[in-house]
Backbone atoms as SQL, in Angstrom:
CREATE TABLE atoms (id INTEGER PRIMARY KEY, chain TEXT, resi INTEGER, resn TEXT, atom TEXT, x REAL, y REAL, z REAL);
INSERT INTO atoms VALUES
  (1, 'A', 1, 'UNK', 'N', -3.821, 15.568, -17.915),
  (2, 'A', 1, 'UNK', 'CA', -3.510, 14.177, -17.744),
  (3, 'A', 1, 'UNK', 'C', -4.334, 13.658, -16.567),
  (4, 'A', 2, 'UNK', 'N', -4.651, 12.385, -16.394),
  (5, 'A', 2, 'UNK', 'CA', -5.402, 11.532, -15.554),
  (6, 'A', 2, 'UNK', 'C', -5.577, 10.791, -15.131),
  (7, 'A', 3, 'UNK', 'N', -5.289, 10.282, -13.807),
  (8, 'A', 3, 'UNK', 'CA', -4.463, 9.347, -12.779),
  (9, 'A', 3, 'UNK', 'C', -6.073, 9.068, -12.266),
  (10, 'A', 4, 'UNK', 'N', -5.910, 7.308, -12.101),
  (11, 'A', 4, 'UNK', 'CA', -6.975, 6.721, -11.345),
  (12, 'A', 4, 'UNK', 'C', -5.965, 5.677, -9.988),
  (13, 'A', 5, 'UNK', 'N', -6.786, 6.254, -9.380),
  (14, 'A', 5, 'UNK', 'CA', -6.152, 5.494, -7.950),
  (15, 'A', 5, 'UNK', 'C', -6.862, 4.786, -7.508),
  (16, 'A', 6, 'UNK', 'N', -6.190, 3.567, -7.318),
  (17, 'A', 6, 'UNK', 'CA', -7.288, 2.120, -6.532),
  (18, 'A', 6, 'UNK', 'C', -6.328, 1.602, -5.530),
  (19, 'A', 7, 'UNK', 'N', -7.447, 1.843, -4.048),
  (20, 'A', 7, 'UNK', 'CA', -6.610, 1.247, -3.094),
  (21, 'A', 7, 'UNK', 'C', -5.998, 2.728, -1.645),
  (22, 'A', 8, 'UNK', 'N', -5.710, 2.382, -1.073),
  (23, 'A', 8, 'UNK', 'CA', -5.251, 3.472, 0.211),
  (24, 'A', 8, 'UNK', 'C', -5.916, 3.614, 1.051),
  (25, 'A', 9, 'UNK', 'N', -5.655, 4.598, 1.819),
  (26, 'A', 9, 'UNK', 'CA', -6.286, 4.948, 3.362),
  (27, 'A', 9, 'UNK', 'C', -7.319, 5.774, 2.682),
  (28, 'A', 10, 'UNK', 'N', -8.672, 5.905, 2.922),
  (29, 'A', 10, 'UNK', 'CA', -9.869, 6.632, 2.784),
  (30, 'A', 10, 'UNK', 'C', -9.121, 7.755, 3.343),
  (31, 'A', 11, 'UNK', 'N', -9.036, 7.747, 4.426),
  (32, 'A', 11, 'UNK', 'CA', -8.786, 9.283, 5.491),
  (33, 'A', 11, 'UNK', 'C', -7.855, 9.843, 4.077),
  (34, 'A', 12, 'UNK', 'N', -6.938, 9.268, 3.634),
  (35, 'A', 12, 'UNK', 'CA', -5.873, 9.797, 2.687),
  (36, 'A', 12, 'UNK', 'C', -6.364, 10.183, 1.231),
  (37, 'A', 13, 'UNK', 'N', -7.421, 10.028, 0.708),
  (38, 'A', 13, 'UNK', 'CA', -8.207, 10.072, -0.279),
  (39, 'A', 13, 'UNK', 'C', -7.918, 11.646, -1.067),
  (40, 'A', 14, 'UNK', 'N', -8.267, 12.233, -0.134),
  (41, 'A', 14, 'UNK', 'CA', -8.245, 13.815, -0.606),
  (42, 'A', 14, 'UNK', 'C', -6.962, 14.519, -0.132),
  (43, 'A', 15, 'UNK', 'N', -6.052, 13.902, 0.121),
  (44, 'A', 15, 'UNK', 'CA', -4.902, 14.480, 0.194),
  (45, 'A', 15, 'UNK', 'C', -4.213, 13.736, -1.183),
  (46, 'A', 16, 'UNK', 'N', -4.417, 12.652, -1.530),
  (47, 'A', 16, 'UNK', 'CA', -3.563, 11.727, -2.908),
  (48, 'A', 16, 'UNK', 'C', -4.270, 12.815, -4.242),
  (49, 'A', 17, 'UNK', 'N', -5.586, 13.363, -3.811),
  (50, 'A', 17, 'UNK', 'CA', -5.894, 14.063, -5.013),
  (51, 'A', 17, 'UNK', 'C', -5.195, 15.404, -4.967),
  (52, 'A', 18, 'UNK', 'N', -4.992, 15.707, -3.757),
  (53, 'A', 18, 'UNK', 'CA', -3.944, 17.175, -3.557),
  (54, 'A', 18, 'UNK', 'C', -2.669, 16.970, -4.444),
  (55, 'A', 19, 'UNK', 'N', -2.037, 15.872, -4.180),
  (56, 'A', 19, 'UNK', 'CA', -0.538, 15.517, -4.491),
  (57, 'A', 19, 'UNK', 'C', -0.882, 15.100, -5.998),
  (58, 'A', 20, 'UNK', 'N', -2.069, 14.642, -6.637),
  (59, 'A', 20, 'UNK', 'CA', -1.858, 14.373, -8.296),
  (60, 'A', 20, 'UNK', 'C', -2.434, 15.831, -8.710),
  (61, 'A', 21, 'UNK', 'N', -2.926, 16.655, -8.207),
  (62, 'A', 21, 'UNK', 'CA', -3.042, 18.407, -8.722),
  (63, 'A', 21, 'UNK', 'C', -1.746, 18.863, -8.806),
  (64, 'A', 22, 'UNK', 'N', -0.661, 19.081, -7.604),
  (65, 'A', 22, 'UNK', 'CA', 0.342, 19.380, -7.663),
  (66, 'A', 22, 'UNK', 'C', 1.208, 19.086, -8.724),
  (67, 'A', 23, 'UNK', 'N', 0.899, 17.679, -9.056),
  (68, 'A', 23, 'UNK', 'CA', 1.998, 17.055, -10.277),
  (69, 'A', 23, 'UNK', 'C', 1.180, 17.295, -11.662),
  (70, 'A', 24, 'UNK', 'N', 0.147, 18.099, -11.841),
  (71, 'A', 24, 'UNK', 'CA', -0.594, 18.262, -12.748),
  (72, 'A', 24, 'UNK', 'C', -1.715, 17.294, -13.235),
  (73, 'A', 25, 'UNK', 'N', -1.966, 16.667, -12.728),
  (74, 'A', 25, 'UNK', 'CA', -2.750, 15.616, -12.930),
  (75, 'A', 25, 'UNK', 'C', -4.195, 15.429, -12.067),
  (76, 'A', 26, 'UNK', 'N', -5.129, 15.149, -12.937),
  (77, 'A', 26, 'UNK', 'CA', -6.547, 14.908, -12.311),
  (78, 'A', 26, 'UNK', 'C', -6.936, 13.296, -12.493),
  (79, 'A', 27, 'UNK', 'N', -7.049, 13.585, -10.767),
  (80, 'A', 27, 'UNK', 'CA', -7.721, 11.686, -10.186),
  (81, 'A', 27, 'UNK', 'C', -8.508, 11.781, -9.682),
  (82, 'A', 28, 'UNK', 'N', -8.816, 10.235, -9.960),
  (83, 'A', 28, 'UNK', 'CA', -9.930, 9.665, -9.696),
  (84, 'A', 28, 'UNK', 'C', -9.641, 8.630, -8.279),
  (85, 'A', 29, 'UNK', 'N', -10.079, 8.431, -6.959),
  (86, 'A', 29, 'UNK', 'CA', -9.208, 7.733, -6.348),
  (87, 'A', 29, 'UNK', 'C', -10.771, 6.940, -5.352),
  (88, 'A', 30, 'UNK', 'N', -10.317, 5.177, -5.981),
  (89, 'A', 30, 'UNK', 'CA', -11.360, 4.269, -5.660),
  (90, 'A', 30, 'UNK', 'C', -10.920, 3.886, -4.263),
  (91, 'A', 31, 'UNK', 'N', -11.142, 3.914, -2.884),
  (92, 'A', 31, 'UNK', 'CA', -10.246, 3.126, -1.674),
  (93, 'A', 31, 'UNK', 'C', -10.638, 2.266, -1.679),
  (94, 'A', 32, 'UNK', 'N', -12.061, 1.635, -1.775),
  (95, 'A', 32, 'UNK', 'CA', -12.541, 0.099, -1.959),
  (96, 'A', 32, 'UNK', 'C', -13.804, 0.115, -2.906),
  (97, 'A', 33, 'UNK', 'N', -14.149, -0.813, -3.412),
  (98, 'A', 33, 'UNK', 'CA', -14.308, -1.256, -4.690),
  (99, 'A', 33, 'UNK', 'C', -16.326, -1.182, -3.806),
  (100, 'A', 34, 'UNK', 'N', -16.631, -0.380, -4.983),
  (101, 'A', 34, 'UNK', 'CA', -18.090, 0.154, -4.662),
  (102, 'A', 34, 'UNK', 'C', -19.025, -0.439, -5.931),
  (103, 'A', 35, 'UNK', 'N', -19.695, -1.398, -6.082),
  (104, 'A', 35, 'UNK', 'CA', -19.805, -1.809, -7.513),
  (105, 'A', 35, 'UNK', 'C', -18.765, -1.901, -8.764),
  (106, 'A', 36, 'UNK', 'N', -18.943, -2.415, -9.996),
  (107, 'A', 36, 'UNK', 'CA', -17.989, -2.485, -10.594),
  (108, 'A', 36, 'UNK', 'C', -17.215, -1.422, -10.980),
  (109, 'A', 37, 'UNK', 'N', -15.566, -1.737, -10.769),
  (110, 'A', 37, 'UNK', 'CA', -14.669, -0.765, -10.995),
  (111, 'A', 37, 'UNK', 'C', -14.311, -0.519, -12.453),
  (112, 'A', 38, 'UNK', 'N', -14.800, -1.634, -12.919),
  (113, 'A', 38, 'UNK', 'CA', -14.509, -1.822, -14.830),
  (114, 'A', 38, 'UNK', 'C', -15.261, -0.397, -15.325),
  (115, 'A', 39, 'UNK', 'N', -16.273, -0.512, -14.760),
  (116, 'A', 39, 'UNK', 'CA', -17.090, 0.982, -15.547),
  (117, 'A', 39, 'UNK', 'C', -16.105, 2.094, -15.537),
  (118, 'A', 40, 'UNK', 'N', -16.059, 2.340, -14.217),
  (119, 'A', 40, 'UNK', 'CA', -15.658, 3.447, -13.471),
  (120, 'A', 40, 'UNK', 'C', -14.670, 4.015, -14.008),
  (121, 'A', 41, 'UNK', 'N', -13.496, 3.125, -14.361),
  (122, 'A', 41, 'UNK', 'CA', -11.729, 3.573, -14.454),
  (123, 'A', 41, 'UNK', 'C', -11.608, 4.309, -15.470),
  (124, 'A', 42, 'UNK', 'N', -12.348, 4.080, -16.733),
  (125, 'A', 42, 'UNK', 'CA', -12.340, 4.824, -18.353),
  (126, 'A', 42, 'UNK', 'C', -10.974, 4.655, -18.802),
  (127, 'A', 43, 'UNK', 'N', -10.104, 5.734, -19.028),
  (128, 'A', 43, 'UNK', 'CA', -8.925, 5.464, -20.089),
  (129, 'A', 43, 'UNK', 'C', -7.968, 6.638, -19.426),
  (130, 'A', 44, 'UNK', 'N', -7.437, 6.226, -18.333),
  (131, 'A', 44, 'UNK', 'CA', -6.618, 7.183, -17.800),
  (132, 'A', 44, 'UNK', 'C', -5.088, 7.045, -18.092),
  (133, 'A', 45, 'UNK', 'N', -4.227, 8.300, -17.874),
  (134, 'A', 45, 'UNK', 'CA', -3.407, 8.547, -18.670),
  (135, 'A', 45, 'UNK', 'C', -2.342, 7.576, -17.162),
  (136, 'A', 46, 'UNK', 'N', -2.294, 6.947, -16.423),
  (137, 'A', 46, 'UNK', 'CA', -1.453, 6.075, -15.358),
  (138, 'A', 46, 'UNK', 'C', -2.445, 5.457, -14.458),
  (139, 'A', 47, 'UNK', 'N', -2.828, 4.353, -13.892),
  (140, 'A', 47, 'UNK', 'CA', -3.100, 3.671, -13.156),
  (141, 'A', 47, 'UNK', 'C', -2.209, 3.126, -11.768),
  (142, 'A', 48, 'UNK', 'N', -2.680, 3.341, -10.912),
  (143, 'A', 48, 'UNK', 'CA', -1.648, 3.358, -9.785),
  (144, 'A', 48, 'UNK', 'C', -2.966, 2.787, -8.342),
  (145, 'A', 49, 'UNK', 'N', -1.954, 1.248, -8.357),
  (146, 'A', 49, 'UNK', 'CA', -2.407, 0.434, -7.519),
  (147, 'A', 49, 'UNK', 'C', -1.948, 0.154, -6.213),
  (148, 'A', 50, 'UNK', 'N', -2.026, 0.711, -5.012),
  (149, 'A', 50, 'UNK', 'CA', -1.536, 0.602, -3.604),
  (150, 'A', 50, 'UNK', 'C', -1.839, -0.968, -3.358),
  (151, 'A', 51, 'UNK', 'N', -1.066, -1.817, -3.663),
  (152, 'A', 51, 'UNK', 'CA', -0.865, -3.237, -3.291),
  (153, 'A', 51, 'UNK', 'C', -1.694, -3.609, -2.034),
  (154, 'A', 52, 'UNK', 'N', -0.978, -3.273, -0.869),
  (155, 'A', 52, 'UNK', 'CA', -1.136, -3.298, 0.620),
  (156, 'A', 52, 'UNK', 'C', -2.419, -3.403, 0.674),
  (157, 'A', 53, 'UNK', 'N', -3.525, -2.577, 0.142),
  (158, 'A', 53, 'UNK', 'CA', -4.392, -2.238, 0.807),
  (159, 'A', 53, 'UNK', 'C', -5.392, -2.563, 0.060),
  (160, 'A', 54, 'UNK', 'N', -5.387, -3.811, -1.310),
  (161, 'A', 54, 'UNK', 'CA', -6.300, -4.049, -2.128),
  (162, 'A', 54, 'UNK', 'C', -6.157, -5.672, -2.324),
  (163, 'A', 55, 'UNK', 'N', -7.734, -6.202, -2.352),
  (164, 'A', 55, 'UNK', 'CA', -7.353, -8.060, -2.361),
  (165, 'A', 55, 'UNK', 'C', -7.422, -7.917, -3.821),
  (166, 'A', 56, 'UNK', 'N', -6.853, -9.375, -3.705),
  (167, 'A', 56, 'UNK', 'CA', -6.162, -10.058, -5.253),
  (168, 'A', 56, 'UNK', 'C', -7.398, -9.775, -6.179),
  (169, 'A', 57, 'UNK', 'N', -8.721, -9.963, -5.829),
  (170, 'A', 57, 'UNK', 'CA', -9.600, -10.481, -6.870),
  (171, 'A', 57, 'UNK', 'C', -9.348, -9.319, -7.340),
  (172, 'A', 58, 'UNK', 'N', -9.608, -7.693, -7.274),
  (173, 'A', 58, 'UNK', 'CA', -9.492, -6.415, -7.135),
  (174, 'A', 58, 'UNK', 'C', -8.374, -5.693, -7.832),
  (175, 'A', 59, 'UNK', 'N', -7.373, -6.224, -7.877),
  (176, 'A', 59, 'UNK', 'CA', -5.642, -6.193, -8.455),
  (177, 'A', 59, 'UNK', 'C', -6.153, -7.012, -9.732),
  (178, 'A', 60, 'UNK', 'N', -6.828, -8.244, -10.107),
  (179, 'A', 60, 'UNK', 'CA', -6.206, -8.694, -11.298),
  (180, 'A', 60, 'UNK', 'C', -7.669, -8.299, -12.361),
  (181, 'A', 61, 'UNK', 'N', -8.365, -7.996, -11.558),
  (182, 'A', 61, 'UNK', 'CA', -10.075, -7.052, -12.439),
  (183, 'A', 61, 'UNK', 'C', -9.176, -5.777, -12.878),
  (184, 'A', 62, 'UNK', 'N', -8.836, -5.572, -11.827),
  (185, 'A', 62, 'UNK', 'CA', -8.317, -3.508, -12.776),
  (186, 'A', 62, 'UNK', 'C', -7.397, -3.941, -13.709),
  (187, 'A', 63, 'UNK', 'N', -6.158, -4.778, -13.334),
  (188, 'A', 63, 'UNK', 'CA', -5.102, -4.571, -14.514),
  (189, 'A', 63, 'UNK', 'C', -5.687, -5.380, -15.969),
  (190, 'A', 64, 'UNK', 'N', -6.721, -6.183, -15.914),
  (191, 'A', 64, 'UNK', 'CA', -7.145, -7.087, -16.913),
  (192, 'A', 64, 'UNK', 'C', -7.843, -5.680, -17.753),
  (193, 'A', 65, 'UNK', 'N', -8.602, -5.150, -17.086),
  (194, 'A', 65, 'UNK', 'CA', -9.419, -3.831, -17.941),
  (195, 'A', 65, 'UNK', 'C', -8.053, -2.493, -18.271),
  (196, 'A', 66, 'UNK', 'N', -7.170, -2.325, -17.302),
  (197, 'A', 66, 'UNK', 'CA', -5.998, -1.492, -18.216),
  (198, 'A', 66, 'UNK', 'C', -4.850, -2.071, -18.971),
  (199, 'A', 67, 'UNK', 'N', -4.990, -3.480, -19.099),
  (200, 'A', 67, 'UNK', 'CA', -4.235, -4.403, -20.614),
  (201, 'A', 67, 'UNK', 'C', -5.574, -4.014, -21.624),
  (202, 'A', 68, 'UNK', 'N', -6.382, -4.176, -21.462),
  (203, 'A', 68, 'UNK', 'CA', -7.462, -3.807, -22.319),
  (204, 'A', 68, 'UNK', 'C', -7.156, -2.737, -23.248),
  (205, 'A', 69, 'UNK', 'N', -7.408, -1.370, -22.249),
  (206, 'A', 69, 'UNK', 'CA', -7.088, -0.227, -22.894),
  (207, 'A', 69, 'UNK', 'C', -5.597, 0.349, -22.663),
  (208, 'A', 70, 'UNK', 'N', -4.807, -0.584, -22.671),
  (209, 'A', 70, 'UNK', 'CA', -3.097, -0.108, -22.972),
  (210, 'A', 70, 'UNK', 'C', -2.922, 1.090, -21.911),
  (211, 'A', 71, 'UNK', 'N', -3.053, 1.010, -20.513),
  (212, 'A', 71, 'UNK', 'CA', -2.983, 2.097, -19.633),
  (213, 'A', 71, 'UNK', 'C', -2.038, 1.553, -19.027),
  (214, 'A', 72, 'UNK', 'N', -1.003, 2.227, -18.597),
  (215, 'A', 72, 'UNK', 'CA', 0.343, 2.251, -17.951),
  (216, 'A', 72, 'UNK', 'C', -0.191, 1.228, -16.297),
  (217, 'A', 73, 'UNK', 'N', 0.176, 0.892, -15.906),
  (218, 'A', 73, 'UNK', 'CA', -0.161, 0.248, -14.422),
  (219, 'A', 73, 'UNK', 'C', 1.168, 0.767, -13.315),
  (220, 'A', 74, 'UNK', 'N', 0.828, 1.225, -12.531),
  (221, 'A', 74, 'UNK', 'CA', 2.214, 1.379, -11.290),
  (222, 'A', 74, 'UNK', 'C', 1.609, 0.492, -9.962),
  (223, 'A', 75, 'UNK', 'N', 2.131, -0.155, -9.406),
  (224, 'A', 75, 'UNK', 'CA', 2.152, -0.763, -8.422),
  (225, 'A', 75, 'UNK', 'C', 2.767, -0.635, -7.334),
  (226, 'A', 76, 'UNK', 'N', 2.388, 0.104, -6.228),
  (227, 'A', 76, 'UNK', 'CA', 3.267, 0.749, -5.173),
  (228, 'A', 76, 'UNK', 'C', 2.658, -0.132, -3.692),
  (229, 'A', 77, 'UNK', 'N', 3.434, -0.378, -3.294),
  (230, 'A', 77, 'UNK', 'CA', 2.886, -1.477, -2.046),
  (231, 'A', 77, 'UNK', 'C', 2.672, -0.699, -0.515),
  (232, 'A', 78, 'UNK', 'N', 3.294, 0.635, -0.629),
  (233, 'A', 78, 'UNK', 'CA', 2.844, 1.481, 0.771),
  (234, 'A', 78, 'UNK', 'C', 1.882, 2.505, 0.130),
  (235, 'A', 79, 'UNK', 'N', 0.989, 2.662, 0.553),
  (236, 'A', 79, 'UNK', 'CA', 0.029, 3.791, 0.422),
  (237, 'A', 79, 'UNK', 'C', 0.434, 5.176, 0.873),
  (238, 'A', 80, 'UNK', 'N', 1.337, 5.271, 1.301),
  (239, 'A', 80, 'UNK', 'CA', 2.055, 6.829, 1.661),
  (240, 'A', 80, 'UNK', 'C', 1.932, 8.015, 0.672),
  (241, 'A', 81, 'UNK', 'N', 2.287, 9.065, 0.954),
  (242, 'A', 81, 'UNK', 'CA', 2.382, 10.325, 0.354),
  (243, 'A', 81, 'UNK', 'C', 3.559, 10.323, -0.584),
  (244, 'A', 82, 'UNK', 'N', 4.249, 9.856, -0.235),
  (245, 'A', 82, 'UNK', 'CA', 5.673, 9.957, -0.805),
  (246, 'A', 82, 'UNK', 'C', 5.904, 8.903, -2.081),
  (247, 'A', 83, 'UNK', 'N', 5.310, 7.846, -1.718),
  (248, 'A', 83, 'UNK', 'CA', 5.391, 6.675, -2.622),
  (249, 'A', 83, 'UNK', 'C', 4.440, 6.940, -3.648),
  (250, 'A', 84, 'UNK', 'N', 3.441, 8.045, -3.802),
  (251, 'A', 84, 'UNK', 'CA', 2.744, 8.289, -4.878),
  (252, 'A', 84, 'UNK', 'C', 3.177, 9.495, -5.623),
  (253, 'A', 85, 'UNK', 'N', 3.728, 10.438, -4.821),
  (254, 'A', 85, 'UNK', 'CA', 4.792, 11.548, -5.352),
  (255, 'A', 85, 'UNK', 'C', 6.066, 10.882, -6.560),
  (256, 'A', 86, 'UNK', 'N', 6.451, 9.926, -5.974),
  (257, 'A', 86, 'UNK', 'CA', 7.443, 9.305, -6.664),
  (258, 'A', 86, 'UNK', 'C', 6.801, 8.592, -8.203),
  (259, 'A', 87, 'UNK', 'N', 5.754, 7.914, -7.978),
  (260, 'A', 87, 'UNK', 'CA', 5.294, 7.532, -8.858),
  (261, 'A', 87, 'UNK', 'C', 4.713, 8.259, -9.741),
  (262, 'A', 88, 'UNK', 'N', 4.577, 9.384, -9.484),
  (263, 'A', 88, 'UNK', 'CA', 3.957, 10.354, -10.145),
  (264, 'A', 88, 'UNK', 'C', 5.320, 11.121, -11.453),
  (265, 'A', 89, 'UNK', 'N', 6.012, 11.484, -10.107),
  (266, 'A', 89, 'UNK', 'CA', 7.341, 12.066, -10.777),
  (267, 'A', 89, 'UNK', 'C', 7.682, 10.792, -11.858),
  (268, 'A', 90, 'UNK', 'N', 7.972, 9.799, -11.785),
  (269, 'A', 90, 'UNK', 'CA', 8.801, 8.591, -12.416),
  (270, 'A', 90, 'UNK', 'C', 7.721, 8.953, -13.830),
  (271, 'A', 91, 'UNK', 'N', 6.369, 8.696, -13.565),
  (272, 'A', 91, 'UNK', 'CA', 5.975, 8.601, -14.632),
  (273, 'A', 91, 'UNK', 'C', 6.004, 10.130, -15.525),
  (274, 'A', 92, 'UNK', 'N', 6.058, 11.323, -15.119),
  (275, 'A', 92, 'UNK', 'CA', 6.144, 12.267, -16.142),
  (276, 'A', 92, 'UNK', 'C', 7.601, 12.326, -16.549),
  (277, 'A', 93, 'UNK', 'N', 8.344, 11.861, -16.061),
  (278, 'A', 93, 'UNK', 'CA', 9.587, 11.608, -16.700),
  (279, 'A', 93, 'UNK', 'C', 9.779, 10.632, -17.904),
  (280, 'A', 94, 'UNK', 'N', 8.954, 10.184, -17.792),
  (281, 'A', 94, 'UNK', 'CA', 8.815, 8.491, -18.876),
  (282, 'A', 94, 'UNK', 'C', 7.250, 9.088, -20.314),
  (283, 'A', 95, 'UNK', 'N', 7.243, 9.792, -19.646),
  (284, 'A', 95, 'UNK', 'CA', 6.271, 10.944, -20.928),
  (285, 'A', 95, 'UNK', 'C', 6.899, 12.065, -21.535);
């Protein structure tokens, strides 16, 4: 399964990919938007957007391209460890 992450602390980058290994899952994790993100995202199995730490234009480009391809969206407004654990858990429960 395959989690794309847009948004968070850079420094935190490679620890959010620690915590989606743990939950079985391989990510992809954008902290700020490096050329277009439309390419980039492909067809991942949850999308998970750290609010806080991403501008609007950025929030309504990704979710417009995962209504596109019918990809789950989570929206978590603290970038923490915990708040992506949760989201993680919530969603393999809902699979």
């Amino acid at each position: 399964m395959s989690v794309v992450i847009v948004g968070g602390n850079e420094c935190m980058a490679g620890k959010y990919e620690s915590i989606c290994r743990e939950h079985g899952y391989k990510a992809k994790v954008f902290t700020k938007e490096h050329g277009s993100l439309k390419k980039k995202l492909g067809t991942p199995d949850l999308l998970i957007l750290f609010i806080s730490t991403v501008s609007h234009k950025m929030v309504l480009s990704v979710t417009q391209e995962a209504k596109k391809n019918s990809v789950p969206v989570a929206r978590i407004h603290t970038s923490s460890a915990t708040a992506l654990r949760t989201a993680l858990a919530e969603h393999a429960r809902a699979v």
